[in-house]
C-alpha positions as CSV (number, residue, x, y, z in Angstrom):
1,X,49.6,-68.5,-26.9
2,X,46.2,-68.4,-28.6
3,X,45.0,-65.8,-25.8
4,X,47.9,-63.8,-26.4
5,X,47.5,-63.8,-30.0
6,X,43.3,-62.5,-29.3
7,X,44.4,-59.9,-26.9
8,X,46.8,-58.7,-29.2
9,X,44.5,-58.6,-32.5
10,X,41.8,-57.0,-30.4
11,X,44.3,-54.0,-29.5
12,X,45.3,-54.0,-33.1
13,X,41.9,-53.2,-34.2
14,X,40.9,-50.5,-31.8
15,X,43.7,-48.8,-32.9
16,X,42.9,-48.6,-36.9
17,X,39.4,-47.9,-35.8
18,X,38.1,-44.4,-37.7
19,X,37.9,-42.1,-34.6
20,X,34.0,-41.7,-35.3
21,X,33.5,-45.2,-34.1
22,X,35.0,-44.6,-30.6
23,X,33.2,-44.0,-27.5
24,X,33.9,-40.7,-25.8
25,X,34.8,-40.8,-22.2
26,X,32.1,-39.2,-19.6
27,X,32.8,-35.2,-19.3
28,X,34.1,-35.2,-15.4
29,X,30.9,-33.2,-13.9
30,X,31.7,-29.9,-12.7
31,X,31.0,-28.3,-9.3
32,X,28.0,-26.0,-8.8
33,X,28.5,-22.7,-9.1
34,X,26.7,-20.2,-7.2
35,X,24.8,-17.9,-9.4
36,X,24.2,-14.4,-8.6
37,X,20.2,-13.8,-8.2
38,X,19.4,-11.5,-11.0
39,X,18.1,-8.0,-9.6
40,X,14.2,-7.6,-9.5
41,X,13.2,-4.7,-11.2
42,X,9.6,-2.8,-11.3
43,X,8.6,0.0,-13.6
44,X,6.7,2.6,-10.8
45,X,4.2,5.7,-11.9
46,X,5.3,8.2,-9.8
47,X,3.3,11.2,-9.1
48,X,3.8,14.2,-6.6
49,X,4.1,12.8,-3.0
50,X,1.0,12.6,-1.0
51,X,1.3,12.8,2.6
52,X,-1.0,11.2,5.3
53,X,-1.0,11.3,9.3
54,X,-2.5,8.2,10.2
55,X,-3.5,7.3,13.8
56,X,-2.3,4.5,16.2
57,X,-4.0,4.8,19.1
58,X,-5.4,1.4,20.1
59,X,-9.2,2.1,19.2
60,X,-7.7,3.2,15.6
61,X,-6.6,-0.2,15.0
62,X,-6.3,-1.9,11.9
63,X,-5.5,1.1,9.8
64,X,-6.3,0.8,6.3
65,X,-3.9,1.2,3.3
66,X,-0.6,1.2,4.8
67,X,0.8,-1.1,2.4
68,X,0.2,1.5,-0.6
69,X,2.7,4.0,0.6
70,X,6.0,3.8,-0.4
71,X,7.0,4.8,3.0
72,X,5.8,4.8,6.1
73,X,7.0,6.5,9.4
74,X,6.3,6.0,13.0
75,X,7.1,8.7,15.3
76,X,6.2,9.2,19.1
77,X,3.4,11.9,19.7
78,X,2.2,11.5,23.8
79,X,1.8,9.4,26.4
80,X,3.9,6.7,24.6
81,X,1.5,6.9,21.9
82,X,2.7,6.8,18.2
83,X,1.4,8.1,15.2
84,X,2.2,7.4,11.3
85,X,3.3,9.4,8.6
86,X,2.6,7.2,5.2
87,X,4.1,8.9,2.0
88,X,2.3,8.1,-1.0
89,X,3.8,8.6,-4.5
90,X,2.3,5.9,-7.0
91,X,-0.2,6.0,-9.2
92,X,-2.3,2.4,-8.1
93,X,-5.3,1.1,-10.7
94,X,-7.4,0.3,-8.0
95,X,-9.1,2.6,-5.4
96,X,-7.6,2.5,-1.6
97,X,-8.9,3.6,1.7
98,X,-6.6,5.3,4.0
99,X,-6.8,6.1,7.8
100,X,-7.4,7.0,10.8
101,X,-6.4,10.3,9.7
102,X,-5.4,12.1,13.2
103,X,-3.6,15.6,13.9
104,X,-0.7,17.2,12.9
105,X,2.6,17.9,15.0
106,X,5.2,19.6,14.0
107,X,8.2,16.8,13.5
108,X,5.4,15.4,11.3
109,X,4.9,18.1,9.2
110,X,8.9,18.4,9.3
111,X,9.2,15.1,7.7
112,X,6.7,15.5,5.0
113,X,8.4,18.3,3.7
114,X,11.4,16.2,3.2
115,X,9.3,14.3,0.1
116,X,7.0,17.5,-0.9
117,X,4.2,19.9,0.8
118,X,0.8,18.3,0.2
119,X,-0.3,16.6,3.8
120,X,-4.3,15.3,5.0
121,X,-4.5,15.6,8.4
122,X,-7.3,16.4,10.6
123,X,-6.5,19.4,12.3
124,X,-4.1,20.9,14.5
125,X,-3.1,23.5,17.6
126,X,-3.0,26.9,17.6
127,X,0.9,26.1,18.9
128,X,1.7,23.6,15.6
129,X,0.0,26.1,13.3
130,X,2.7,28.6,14.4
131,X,5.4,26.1,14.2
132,X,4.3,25.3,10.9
133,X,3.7,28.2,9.4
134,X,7.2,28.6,7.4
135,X,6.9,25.4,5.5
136,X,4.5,26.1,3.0
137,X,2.2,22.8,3.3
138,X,-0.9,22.4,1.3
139,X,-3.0,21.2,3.8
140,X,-6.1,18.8,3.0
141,X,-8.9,19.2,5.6
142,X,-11.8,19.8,3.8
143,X,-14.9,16.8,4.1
144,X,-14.6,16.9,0.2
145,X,-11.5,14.8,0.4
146,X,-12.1,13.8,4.2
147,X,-14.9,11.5,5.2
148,X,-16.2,9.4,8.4
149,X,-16.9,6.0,8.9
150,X,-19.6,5.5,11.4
151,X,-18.4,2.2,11.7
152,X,-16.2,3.7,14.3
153,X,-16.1,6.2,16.9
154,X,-15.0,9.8,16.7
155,X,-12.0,10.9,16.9
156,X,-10.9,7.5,15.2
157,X,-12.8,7.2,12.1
158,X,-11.8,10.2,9.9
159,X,-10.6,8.4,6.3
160,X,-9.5,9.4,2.6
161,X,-9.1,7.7,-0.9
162,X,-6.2,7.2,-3.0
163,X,-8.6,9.1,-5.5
164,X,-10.1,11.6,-2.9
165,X,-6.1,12.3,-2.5
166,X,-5.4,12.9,-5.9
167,X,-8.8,14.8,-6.0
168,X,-7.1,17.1,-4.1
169,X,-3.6,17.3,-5.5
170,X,-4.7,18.2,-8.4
171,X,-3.4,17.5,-11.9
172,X,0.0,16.2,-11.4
173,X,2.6,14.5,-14.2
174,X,2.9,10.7,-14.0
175,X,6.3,9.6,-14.7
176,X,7.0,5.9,-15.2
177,X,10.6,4.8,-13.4
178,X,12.1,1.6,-14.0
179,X,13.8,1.0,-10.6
180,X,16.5,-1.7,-9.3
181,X,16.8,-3.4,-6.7
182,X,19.9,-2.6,-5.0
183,X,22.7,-5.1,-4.1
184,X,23.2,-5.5,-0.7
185,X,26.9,-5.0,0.7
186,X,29.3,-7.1,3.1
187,X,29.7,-6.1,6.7
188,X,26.3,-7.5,8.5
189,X,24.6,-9.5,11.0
190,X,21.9,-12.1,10.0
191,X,18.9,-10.6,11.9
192,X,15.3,-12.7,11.3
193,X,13.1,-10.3,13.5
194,X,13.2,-6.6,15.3
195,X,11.5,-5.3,18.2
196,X,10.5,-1.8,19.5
197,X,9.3,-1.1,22.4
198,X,7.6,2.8,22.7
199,X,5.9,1.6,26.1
200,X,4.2,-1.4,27.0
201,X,1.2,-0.8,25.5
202,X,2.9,-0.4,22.1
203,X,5.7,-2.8,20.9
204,X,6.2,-3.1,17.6
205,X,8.1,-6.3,16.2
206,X,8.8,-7.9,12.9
207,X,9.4,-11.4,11.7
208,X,11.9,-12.0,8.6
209,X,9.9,-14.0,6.1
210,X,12.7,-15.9,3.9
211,X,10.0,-17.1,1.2
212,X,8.5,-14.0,0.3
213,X,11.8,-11.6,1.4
214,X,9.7,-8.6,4.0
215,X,9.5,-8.5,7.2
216,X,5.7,-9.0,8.3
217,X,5.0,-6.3,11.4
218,X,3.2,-7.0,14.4
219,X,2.1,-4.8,17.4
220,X,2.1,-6.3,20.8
221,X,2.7,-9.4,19.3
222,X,-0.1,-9.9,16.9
223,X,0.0,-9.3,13.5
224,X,-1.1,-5.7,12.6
225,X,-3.4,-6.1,9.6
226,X,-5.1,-4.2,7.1
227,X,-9.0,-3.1,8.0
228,X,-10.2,-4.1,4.7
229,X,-7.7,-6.5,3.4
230,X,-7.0,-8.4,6.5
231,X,-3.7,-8.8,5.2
232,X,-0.4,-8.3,7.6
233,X,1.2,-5.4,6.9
234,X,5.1,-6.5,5.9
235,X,8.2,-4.2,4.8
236,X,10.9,-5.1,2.0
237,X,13.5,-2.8,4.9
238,X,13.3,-1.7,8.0
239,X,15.0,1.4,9.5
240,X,15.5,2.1,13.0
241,X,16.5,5.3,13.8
242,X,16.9,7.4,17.0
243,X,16.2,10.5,17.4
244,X,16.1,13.3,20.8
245,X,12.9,13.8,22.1
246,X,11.9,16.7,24.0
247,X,8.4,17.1,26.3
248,X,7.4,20.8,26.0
249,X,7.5,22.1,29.2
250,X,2.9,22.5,30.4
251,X,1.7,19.8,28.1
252,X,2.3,15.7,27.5
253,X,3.0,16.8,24.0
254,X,7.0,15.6,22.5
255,X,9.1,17.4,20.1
256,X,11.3,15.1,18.3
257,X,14.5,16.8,17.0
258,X,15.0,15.5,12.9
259,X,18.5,17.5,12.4
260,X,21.8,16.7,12.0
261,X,23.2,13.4,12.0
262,X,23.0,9.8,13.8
263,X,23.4,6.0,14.0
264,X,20.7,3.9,12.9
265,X,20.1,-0.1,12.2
266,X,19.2,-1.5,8.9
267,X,17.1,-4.6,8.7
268,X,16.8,-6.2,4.7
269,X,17.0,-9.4,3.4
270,X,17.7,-10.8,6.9
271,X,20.5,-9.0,7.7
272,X,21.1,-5.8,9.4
273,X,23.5,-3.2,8.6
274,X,24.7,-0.3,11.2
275,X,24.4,2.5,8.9
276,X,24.2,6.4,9.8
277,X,22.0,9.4,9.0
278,X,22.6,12.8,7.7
279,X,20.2,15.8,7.0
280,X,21.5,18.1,4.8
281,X,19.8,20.5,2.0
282,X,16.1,19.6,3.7
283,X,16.6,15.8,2.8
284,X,17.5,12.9,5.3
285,X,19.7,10.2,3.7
286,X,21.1,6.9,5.1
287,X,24.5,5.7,4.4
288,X,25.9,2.4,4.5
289,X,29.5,2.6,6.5
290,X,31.7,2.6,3.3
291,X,29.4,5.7,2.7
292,X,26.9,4.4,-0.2
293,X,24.1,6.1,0.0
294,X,20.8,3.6,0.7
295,X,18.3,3.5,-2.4
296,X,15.1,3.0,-0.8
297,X,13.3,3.8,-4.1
298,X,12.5,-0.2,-4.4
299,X,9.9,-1.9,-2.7
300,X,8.5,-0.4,0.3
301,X,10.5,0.9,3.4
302,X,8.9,1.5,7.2
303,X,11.3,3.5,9.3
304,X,11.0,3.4,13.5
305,X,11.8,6.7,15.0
306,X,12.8,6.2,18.8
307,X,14.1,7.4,21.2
């Protein structure tokens, strides 16, 4: 009876107890949530596209200041050899080299238009001249902008500045541009390397690296560095593109046809996308299939003609 009588006093008083006094029960912990990464953004100075054929032959190799251009193309030229075309449209505080410079060809000088008309180059035929002739390009040439290293041999050590190439630009507006990186849609394939094979003397192939978000580039299945940096060369997206090739007919030179429209493959973030192609109005833009149009005005983008 007397434990009854304790048990029951001891209810009794939690009862009349002042609600300040009582314990609160644990909140029951909730699952994580997946948060959505916040978009990176960087705030560019852009400045009038600057266009640079840049060699790949194997004696040209490592180039020097790939990674400075906003975007780079690789297109055949000959004899399985390829040859880039590096767009350069920022305004950098630092000094960069860039080259090999090689010749022109006229899908080359085709896609530079597409971003404006200024191109360094060392030279061309009497055949691309004529070609060219109708696209009004602003040619730099001239050993005021142009230099050699003699480091190297000739034909592969031809080489600008970021400053020789705004030397010969000219005064141009700088416009600063906050831009966004762009979410990525549904619909893919997780993809953690590429390969491209022009010939087998030139395969190209890139790794996905998950910690820093590019894919690092390699040729032939070393890591294709930068001459002065010794840094691998890496893209933020990767485009692979085909395009129809034509041999003109007496020489080993290739035409590559840039018009109309096509499938290509999207590499980004680990994934890739089967997107398509149009040229329309001059420009080349990529569509996602719900028909977004790609922003490639983030990070850096290398696209891989082929064909």
């Amino acid at each position: 009876m007397k434990k009854r009588w304790l048990l029951a006093l001891v209810l009794l008083l939690l009862a009349v107890a002042p609600a300040g006094c009582r314990s609160n029960p644990a909140a029951p912990s909730l699952p994580e949530q997946d948060l959505e990464a916040v978009p990176e953004q960087e705030v560019i100075k852009r400045v009038e596209p600057v266009m640079v054929v840049v060699d790949n032959y194997r004696k040209a190799r490592p180039q020097s200041g790939l990674q400075e251009a906003s975007i780079v193309y690789e297109f055949m030229v000959e004899g399985g050899v390829t040859r880039f075309l590096a767009v350069y449209d920022r305004l950098f505080a630092q000094d960069v080299i860039v080259g090999p410079i090689r010749s022109m060809r006229p899908h080359l000088a085709a896609q530079a238009r597409e971003h404006g008309k200024i191109v360094a180059h060392s030279g061309y035929s009497f055949r691309t001249e004529e070609l060219i002739r109708s696209l009004g390009i602003k040619e730099i040439t001239s050993s005021t902008y142009l230099f050699r290293d003699s480091a190297r041999l000739a034909p592969h050590n031809l080489y600008t500045s970021l400053e020789r190439l705004a030397a010969a630009r000219g005064n141009a507006a700088v416009r600063a541009e906050t831009v966004t990186e762009s979410s990525l849609p549904d619909g893919y394939e997780l993809a953690s390397s590429i390969e491209i094979s022009y010939n087998s003397q030139n395969i190209i192939s890139y790794q996905f690296a998950a910690e820093s978000g590019v894919y690092l580039r390699f040729i032939n299945g070393s890591p294709h560095q930068d001459r002065e940096t010794e840094q691998q060369y890496s893209a933020y997206r990767v485009i692979v593109r085909s395009a129809r090739y034509v041999n003109v007919p007496g020489t080993e030179l290739v035409e590559v046809d840039l018009t109309g429209a096509g499938q290509a493959l999207l590499y980004q973030a680990g994934r890739k996308y089967e997107i398509r192609w149009e040229k329309s109005d001059g420009k080349t833009r990529y569509f996602y299939q719900d028909g977004t149009e790609l922003d490639l005005r983030f990070n850096n983008t290398w696209i891989q003609i082929t064909n």
